[in-house]
Each structure stands twice: as structure tokens, then as C-alpha cells.
C-alpha positions as CSV (number, residue, x, y, z in Angstrom):
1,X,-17.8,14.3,-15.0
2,X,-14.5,15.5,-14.9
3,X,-15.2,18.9,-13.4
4,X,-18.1,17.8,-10.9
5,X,-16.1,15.1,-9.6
6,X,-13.3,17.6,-8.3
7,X,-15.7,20.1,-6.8
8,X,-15.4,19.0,-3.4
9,X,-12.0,19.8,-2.0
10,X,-12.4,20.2,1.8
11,X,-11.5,17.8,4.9
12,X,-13.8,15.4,6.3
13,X,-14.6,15.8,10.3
14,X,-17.5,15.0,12.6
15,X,-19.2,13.7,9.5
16,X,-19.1,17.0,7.5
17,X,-17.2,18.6,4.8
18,X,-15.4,22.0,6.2
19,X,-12.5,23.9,5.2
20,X,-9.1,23.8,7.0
21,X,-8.3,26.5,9.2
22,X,-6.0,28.3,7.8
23,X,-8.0,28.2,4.3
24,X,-4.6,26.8,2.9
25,X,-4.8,24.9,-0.5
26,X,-2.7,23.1,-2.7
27,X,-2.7,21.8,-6.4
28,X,-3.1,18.7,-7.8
29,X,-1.2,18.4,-11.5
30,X,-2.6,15.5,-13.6
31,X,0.4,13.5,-14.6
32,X,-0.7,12.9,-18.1
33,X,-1.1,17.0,-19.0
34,X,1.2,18.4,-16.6
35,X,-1.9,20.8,-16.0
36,X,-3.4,21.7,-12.1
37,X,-7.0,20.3,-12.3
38,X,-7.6,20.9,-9.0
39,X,-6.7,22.9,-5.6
40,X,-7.5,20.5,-2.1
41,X,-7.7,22.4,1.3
42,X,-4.7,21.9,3.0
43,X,-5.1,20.6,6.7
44,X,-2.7,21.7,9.7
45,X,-2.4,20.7,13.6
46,X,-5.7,22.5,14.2
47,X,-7.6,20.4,12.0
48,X,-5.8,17.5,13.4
49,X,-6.9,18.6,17.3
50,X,-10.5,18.9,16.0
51,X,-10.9,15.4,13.8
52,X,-9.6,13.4,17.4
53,X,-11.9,15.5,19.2
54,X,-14.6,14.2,17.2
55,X,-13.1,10.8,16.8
56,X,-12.9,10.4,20.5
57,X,-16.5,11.8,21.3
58,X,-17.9,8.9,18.8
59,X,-15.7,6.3,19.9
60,X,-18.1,5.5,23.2
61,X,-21.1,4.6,20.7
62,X,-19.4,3.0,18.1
63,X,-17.4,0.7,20.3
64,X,-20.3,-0.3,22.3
65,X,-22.2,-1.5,19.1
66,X,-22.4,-4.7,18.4
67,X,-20.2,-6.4,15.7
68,X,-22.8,-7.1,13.4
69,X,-23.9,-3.2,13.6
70,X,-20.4,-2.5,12.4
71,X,-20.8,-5.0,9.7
72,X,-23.4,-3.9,8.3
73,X,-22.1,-0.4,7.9
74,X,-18.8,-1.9,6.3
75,X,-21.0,-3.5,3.5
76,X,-22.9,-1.2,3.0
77,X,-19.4,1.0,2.2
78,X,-18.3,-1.6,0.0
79,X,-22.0,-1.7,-2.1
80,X,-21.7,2.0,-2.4
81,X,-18.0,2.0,-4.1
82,X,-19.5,-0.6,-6.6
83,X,-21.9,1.8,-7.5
84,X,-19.4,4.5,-8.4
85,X,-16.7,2.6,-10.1
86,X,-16.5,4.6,-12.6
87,X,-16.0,8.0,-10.4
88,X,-12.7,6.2,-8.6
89,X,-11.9,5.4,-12.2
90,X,-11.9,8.5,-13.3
91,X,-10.5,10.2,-10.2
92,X,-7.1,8.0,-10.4
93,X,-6.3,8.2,-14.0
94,X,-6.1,12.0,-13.3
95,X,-4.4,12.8,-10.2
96,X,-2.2,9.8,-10.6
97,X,-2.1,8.1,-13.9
98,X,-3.3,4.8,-13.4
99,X,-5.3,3.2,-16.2
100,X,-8.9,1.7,-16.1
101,X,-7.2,-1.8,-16.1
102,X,-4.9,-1.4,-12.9
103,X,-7.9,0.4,-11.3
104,X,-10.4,-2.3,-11.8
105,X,-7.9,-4.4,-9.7
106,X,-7.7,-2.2,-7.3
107,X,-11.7,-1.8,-7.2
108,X,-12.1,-5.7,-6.6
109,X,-9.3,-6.1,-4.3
110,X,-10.5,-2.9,-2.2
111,X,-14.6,-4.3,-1.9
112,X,-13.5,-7.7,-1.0
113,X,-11.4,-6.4,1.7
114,X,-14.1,-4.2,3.0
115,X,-16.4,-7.0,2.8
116,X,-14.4,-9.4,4.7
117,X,-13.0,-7.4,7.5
118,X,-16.9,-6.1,7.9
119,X,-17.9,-10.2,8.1
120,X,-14.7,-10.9,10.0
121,X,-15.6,-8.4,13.1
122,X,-17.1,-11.0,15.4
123,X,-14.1,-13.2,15.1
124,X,-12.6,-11.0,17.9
125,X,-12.4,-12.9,21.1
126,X,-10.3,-13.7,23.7
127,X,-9.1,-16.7,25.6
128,X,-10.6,-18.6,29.0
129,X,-8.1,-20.4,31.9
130,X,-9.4,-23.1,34.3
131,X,-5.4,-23.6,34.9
132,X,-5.4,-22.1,38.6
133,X,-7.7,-24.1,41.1
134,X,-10.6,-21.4,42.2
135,X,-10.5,-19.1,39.5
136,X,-11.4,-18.9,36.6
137,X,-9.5,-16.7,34.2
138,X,-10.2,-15.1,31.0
139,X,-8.5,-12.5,28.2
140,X,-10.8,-9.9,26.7
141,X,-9.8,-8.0,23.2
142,X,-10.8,-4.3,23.4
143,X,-10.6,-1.5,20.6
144,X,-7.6,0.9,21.4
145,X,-10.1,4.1,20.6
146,X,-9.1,6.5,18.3
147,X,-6.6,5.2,16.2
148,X,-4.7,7.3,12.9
149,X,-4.2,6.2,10.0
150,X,-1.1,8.2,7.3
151,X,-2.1,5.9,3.4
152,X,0.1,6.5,0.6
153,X,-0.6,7.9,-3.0
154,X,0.1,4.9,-5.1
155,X,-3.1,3.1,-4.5
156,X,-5.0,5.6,-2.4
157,X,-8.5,3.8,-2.1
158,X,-6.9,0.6,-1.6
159,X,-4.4,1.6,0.9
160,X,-7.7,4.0,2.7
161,X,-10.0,0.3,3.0
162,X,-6.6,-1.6,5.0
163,X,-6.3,1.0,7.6
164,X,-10.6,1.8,8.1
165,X,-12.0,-2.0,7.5
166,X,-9.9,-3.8,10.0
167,X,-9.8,-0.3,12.4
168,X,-13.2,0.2,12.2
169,X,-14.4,-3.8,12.7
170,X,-12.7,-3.4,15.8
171,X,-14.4,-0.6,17.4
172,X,-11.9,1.9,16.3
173,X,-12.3,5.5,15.6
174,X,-9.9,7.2,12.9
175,X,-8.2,10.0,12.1
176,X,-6.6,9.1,8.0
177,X,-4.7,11.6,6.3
178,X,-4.7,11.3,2.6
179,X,-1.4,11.7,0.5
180,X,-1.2,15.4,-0.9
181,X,-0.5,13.5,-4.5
182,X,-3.9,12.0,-4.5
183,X,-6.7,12.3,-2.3
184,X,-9.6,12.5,-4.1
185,X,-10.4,9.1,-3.7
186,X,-10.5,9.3,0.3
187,X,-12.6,12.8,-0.4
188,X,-15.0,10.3,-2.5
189,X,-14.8,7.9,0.6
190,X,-16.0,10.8,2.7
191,X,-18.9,11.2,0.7
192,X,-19.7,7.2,0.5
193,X,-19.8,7.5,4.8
194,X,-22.1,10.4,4.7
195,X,-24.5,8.1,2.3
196,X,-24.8,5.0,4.5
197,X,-25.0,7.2,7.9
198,X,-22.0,6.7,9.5
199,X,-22.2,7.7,12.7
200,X,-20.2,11.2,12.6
201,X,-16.8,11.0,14.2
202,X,-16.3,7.5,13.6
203,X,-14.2,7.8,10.2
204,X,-12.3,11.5,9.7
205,X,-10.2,12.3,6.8
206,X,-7.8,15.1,6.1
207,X,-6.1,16.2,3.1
208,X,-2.0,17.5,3.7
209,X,0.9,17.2,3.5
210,X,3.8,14.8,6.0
211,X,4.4,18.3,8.0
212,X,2.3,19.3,9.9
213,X,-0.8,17.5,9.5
214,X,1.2,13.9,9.6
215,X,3.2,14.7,12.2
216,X,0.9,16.1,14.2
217,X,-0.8,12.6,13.9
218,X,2.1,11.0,14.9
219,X,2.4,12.9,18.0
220,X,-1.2,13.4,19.2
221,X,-1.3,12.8,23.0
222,X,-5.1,11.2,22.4
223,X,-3.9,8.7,19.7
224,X,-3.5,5.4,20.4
225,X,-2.5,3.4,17.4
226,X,-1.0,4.6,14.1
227,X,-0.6,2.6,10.9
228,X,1.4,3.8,7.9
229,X,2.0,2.6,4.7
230,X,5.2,4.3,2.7
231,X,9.1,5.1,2.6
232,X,10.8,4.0,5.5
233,X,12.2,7.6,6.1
234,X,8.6,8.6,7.2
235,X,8.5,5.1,9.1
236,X,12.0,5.9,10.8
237,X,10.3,9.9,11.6
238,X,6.8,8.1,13.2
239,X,8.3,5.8,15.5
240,X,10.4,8.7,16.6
241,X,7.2,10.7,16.6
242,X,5.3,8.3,19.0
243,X,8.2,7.5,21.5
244,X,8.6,11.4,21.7
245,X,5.0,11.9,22.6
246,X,2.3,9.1,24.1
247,X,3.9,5.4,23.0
248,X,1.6,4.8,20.6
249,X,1.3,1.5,19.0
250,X,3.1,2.0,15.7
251,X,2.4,-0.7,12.7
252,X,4.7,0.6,9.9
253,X,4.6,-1.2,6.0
254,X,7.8,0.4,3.8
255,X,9.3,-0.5,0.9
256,X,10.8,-3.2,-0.8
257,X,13.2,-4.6,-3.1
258,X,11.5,-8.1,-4.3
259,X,13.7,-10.5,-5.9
260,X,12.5,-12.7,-7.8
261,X,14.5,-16.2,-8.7
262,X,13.7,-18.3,-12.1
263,X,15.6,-21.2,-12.0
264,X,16.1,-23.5,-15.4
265,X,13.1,-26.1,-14.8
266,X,10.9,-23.2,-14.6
267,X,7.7,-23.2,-16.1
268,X,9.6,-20.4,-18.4
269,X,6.3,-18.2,-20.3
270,X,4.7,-17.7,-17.3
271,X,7.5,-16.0,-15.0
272,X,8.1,-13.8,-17.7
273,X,4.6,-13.0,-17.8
274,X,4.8,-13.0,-14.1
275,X,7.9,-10.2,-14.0
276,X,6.3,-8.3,-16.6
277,X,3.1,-8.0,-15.0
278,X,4.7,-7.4,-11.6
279,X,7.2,-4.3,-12.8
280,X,4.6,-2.9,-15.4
281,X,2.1,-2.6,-13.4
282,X,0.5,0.9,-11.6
283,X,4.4,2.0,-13.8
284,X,6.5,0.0,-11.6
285,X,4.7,2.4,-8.2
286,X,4.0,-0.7,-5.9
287,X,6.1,-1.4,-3.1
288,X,6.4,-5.0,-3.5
289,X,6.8,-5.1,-7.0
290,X,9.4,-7.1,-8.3
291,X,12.4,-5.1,-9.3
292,X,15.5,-7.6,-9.3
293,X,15.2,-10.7,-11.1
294,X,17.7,-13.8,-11.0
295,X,17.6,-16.1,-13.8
296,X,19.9,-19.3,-14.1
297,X,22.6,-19.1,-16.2
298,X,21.5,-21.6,-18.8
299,X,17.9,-20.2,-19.7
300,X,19.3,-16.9,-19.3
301,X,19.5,-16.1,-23.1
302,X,16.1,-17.5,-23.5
303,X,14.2,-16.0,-20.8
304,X,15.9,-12.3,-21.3
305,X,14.7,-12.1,-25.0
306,X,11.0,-13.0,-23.8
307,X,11.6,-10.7,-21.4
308,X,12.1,-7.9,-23.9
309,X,9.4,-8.8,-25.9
310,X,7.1,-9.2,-23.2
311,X,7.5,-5.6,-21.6
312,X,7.9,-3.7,-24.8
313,X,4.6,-5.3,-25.7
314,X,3.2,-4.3,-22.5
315,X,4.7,-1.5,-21.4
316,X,3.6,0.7,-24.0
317,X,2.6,4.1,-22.7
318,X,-0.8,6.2,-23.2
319,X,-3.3,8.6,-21.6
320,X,-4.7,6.6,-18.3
321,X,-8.1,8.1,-19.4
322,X,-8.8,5.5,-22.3
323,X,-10.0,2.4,-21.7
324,X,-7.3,0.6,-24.2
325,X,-4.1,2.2,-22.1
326,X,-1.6,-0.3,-20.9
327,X,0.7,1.9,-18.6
328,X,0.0,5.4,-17.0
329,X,3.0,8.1,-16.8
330,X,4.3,8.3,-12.9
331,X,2.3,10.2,-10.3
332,X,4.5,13.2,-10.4
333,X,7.6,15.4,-11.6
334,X,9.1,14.2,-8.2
335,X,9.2,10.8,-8.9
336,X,9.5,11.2,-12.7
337,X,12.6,12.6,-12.2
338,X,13.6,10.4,-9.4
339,X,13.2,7.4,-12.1
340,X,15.3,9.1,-15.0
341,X,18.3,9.7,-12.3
342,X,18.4,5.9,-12.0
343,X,18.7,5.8,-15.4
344,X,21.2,8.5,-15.7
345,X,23.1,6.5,-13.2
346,X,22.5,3.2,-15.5
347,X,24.1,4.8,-18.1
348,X,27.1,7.1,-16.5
349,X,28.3,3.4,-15.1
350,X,27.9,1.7,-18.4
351,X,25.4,-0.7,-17.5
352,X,23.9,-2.7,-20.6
353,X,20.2,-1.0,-20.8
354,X,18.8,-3.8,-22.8
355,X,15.3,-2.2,-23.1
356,X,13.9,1.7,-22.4
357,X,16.2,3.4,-20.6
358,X,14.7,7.2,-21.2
359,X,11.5,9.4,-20.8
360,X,8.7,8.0,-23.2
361,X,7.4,11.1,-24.5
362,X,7.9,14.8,-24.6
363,X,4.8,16.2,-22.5
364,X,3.4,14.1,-19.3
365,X,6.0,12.0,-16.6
366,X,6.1,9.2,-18.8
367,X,9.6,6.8,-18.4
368,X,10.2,3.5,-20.9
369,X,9.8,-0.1,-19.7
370,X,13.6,-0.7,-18.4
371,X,15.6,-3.8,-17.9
372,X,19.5,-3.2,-17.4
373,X,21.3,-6.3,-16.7
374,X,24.5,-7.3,-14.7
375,X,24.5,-4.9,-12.2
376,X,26.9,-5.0,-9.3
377,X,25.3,-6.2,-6.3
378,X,26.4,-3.9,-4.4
379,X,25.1,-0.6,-7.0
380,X,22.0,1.8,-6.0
381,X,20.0,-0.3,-8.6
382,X,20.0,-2.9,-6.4
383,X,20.2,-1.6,-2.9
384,X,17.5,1.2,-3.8
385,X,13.8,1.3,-4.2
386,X,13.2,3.0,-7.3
387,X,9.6,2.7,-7.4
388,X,9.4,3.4,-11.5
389,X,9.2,0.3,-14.3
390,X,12.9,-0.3,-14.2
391,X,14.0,-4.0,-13.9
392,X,17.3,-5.3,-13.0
393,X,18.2,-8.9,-14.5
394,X,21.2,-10.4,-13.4
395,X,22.3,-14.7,-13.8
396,X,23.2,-17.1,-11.4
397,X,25.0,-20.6,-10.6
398,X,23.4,-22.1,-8.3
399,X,21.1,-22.3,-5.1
400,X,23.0,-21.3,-2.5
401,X,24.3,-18.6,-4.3
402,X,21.5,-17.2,-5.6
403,X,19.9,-16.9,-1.9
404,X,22.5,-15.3,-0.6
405,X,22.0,-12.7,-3.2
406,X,18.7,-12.8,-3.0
407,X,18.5,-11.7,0.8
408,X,21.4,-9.3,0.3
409,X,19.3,-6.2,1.3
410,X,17.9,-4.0,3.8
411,X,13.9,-5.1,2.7
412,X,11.9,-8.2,2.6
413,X,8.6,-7.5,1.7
414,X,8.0,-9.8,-0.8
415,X,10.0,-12.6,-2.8
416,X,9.6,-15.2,-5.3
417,X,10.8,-18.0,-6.9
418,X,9.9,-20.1,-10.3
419,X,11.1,-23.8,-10.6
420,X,9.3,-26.9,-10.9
421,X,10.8,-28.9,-8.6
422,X,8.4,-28.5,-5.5
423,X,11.1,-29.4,-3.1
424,X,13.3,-26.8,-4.5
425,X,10.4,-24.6,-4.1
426,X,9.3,-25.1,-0.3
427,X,13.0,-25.1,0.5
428,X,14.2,-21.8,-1.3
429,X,10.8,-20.4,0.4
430,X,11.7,-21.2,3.5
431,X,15.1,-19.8,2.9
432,X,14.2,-16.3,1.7
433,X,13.9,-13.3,4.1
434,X,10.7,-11.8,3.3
435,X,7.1,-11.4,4.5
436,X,5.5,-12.9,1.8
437,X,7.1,-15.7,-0.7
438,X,5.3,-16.3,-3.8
439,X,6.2,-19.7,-5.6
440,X,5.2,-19.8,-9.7
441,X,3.3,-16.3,-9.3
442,X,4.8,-13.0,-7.9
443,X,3.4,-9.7,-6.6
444,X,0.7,-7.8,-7.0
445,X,-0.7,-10.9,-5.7
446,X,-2.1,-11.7,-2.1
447,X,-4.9,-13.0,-0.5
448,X,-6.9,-11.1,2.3
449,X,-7.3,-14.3,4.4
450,X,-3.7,-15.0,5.1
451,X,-1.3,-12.4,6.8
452,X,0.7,-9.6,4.5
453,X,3.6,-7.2,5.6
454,X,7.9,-7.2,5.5
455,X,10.9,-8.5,7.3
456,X,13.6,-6.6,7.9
457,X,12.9,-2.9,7.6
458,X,10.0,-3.6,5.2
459,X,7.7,-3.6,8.1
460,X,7.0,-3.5,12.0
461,X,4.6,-3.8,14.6
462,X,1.7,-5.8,12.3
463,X,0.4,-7.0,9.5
464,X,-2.3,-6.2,6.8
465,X,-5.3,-9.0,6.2
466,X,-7.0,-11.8,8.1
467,X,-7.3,-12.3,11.6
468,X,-3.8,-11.2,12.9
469,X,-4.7,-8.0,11.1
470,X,-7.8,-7.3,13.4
471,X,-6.1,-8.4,16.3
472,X,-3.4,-5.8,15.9
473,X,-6.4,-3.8,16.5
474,X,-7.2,-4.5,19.8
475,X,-5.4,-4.4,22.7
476,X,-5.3,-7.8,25.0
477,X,-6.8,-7.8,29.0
478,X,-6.6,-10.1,31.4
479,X,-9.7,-10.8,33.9
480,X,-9.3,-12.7,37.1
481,X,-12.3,-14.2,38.5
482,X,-12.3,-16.2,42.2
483,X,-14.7,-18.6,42.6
């Protein structure tokens, strides 16, 4: 399986596999072996020019379909990744190192999505005025037409369903370009739309890097709306992009920094359950995982030692392949050594490293489970995303002081607090600055029926899931009629 399920390697347009122009690869290095498995072709502006070309020739038919024609196709997307499960499996443990369990998640999370934005398309209406005597007045939503899409590597099949299900319920056409670290689960996409008949054009995908094939996204004159998940550097360089060029409609989801607040009525084995799972999982790659952690004083002792027995239990590292693995190594010698210069940096300030603190094994990107505790607030470890399984646990007073640590930062993406004093609860939720507020649970978890995205310069210009995500989709017109 392993060598069939790499063979295809080229871009995705008009509904066919072809090479990139300039015949350009580049290597994917499976993070476990250190080893290239696999050269991908390499897409440039060219390829860019001729994916919107076909994007906007099918955008005419698909956007005059009827919802339920669109539907239908989205199901039939999501019944097709349930039949190869065990190919996206497969695919991620090798060009990115996550594990059968965290992929299973991701599986479930990524059909139910497809599923409901697919169910959800004829919930796109507009409004009707009989305010102004002799007319009557109405609001119409229309698709924007072709529409790009830039996913991240961290949860590639995932991140691919957010931008296409909503896009695509609307009456979209796309352009996605696949991170360089792992696309094979958008070329397995490709594949899927080519099996249920996709009309060709609708859905394109390329394979390449931020420059030129993302940028050249960013600035295409026939693009309307571009969505982006990842750093806020590349957000920062697509906004520029779009005011430089057309004034595309730019919805941007970054990073994060989650706090997340345990206060000494907490219902104490499940928030350390809750900050293990959060940190530990996909190896601490997940932009709303919860990195800083603020206990109360009094439990502190208490909760810390759990804490410690909880991720070296968990965090144990092994070859994503096996079915048994708890953690995968990080996606790449980029990152891998991005996490170990935090740690370096833990150590050169003499920061007590209470658990990890080094690389996990001699051959593959693996780093230990980490918690360092009492860190300045105003040190890297707090201000920056590290995006590895490090965990910073610091204590706290009270309330007040707590929040004001809490929302001490540059991202609000997600937040969370554990206490069981449900007035405590709404109001501390009410008080933090972030997107999403989780009370008694933390992230990875959301629901696709209620809105998801940051505060701050965690996000702009949207949000992911339920209806305010497909409206994002559309743009709004006004009809006057006289009577």
C-alpha cells in the first residue's frame, strides 16, 4: 500500500491529473525515518493561471445548480473518504507523523463537516422589506465565483473539507493549494472528485510551496475570496497580497496561545486529562491547543503531580504507523528544531523543566512531553506559539488576576476555564478574549453547528462552521422592486 498510495504526485486541474509546468518536484521526508518517500510536482504562477481558468469556466454551471445538486455531490465526497479510511491513515502517519488515533478524529470530524455544510446549502437566503410604501424590497445571497483556498500541513484533510464544503455549498469554485509538508491527502481528495463526477473545474488543487504558487493565489486579478488557515506572518503577507492586487475578501485563521484557567473547585482529574489531551495531541501541532495553563495556588501541588503523570503516561513516543502509538514525532526538521530552541531557551534561563525537556530519540523529529513552570509572563514561552508538546504551568491568586494574565497576548483563539461554580464559569467566559471559550473541556473540541475562529490577531474576516460560515461565502444584494 505504501508505495501505490504515493504514485500519483501531480496537480489537480479541470478535473485531471497533469504535471506542473516547469516539471519542478519536491521531496516529502517521512518524519518517523528521516527518509524521502516521495517527490510531488511542484506548482508555479502558470499552474495557478490555468486552475482559475478552469475554475472560472465551471463556475456558470455549478452556481446555477440547484442546492440539492450540490448536496448530493458533497455526500457523496464524504461516503467516498469513509471508504478509504485506511488510505488517509496511512498517508498522514508518513508524510506527517500522526498516529491512527489522532487520525480517526480527524476522519469523523472531516465527514461530518462535509456532510453538514452539503445538507446545510439551502439554508442560503436572503432577507424581504415591506418597510418603504410601494416597494417591495428584498436581499439576495450570491456565490463570489472562484474563490482560493491556502490549508495548512497539520491536519491537511481536515483543514481541505473547511475551505471546499462551505465554498462549494455556496456555488463556489476553488483553486486550494496544499502545504508542501503534506499533500497527499488533498492529491487523495483529487482522486475522491474524479470518482463521484465532479463536474471539472469546480474543485482544483495544487501542490507548492508559499512562493510562488501561494502568492500567486493571493494576488490573482480573477479571485474573489481567499481563506487561509496558518502563521500570522503568511496572514500579514495575504492581506497585503489582496489590497496590492483585486481587494479580495480575505478570511484569515492564525495561531494561538490558549490559556487555560483551573481554579481550586475544579472538577480536578478531568482538566488534567483535559490539558493532557489538548497539548499531546497531533504532538502539541494544533493551533488552539492549549499551551499555558493557570492553576490556583492551593491545588497547585496537587494538580502539577497529576499533571506529570498524566503526560508521561500519554506522551510516550512511537512510529505513527502502529496502531498502539500514542504520539507521532513533529512534521519536520523545521519545526523539530524550532521546538528544541524553546527548550534550549527553557534551560539557558533556568526555568524549572519539570517533565521532558529534550529530543525523545536519536533517529526521527521526536521531542518529550514538556511542562516548565513559572515562567515570566512576559518570556517567549509565553508570548510565542511554539506549536510542539511543550506546556507552560504557572499559579495564581485570584480572579481578576488570573484574567488579566490570561488575555495578556497578541492571540485569542481559544480559551478555557475549569471550576465548578457555574457563575464563576459564565462570568470568567465572558471575560476572556478569545473566539471560542471552553468551560470543563478544552480544545481540540468544537462543534460544526456553532461558529469557530480568533480575536485578536488569531483571526479576521470570518469564521469556520455553521451558517455564518456559509454566509461568509456569499456576497449580499440588494433588489428594489416598485409596485
Amino acid at each position: 500500500m505504501a508505495t501505490d498510495s504515493l504514485k500519483e504526485n501531480r496537480l489537480f486541474i479541470n478535473g485531471e491529473f497533469v504535471p506542473s509546468f516547469s516539471g519542478k518536484k519536491f521531496d516529502i521526508i517521512n518524519p518517523t525515518t528521516e527518509e524521502v518517500i516521495a517527490s510531488v510536482h511542484e506548482a508555479d504562477v502558470g499552474d495557478v493561471d490555468r486552475a482559475v481558468e478552469a475554475a472560472k469556466a465551471a463556475f456558470p454551471a455549478w452556481s446555477a445548480l440547484s442546492a440539492q445538486a450540490r448536496c448530493d455531490y458533497l455526500s457523496k465526497l464524504a461516503d467516498e473518504i469513509e471508504k478509504n479510511e485506511e488510505l488517509f491513515i496511512h498517508l498522514e502517519a508518513v508524510t506527517m507523523g500522526m498516529p491512527p488515533s489522532g487520525m480517526k478524529f480527524v476522519l469523523a470530524t472531516s465527514k461530518q463537516y462535509l456532510k453538514y455544510f452539503g445538507s446545510h446549502a439551502m439554508d442560503i437566503t436572503g432577507e424581504t422589506s415591506l418597510n418603504t410604501p410601494g416597494y417591495l424590497n428584498m436581499s439576495i445571497r450570491q456565490p463570489y465565483g472562484v474563490c482560493g483556498g491556502i490549508i495548512p500541513w497539520n491536519a491537511p484533510l481536515l483543514m481541505l473539507i473547511t475551505k471546499i464544503g462551505p465554498a462549494l455549498a455556496a456555488g463556489n469554485t476553488m483553486v486550494l493549494k496544499s502545504s508542501e509538508k503534506s499533500p497527499f491527502a488533498s492529491i487523495v481528495f483529487a482522486s475522491l472528485c474524479q470518482r463521484v463526477g465532479l463536474p471539472k473545474g469546480v474543485l482544483n488543487i495544487l501542490s507548492g510551496f508559499g512562493q510562488p504558487c501561494g502568492e500567486a493565489i493571493a494576488k490573482h486579478m480573477d479571485i474573489r475570496r481567499i481563506s487561509f488557515t496558518g502563521s500570522v506572518a503568511t496572514g500579514r503577507a495575504i492581506q497585503k497580497a489582496s489590497s496590492e492586487s483585486n481587494l479580495k475578501d480575505v478570511s484569515l485563521e492564525l495561531g494561538g496561545k490558549s490559556p487555560l484557567l483551573v481554579f481550586d473547585d475544579a472538577p480536578l482529574e478531568k482538566a488534567v486529562m483535559s490539558a493532557t489531551f489538548s497539548i499531546l495531541y497531533n504532538s502539541g501541532q494544533v493551533c488552539m491547543a492549549s499551551t499555558r495553563i493557570y492553576v490556583q495556588e492551593s491545588i497547585a501541588p496537587k494538580f502539577i503531580e497529576a499533571l506529570k503523570q498524566a503526560m508521561a503516561q500519554m506522551g510516550v513516543p512511537g512510529d505513527p504507523t502502529l496502531a498502539d502509538t500514542k504520539r507521532g514525532p513533529q512534521v519536520d526538521k523545521l519545526q523539530f528544531s524550532r521546538v528544541l530552541s524553546y527548550l534550549d531557551h527553557a534551560k539557558e534561563q533556568g526555568f524549572e523543566i519539570a517533565l521532558g525537556g529534550n529530543k525523545a530519540r536519536d533517529k526521527g523529529y521526536f521531542v518529550d512531553a514538556t511542562i516548565v513552570r513559572n515562567v515570566p509572563e512576559d518570556d517567549k514561552l509565553i508570548k510565542e506559539e511554539i506549536f510542539g508538546p511543550v506546556l507552560v504551568v504557572n499559579t495564581f491568586t485570584g480572579e481578576e488576576e488570573v484574567l488579566t494574565r490570561a488575555n495578556d497576548t497578541e492571540f485569542g483563539l481559544y480559551s478555557s476555564v475549569f471550576t465548578s461554580d457555574i457563575s464563576r464559569a459564565l462570568r470568567v467566559a465572558k471575560a476572556l478574549e478569545a473566539g471560542a471559550v471552553g468551560v470543563n473541556c478544552t480544545s481540540p473540541f468544537m462543534v460544526v453547528d456553532l461558529p469557530m475562529g480568533g480575536w485578536k490577531q488569531s483571526g479576521a474576516g470570518g469564521r469556520e462552521f455553521s451558517k455564518a460560515c456559509l454566509d461568509t461565502w456569499t456576497q449580499l444584494k440588494s433588489v428594489f422592486i416598485s409596485l
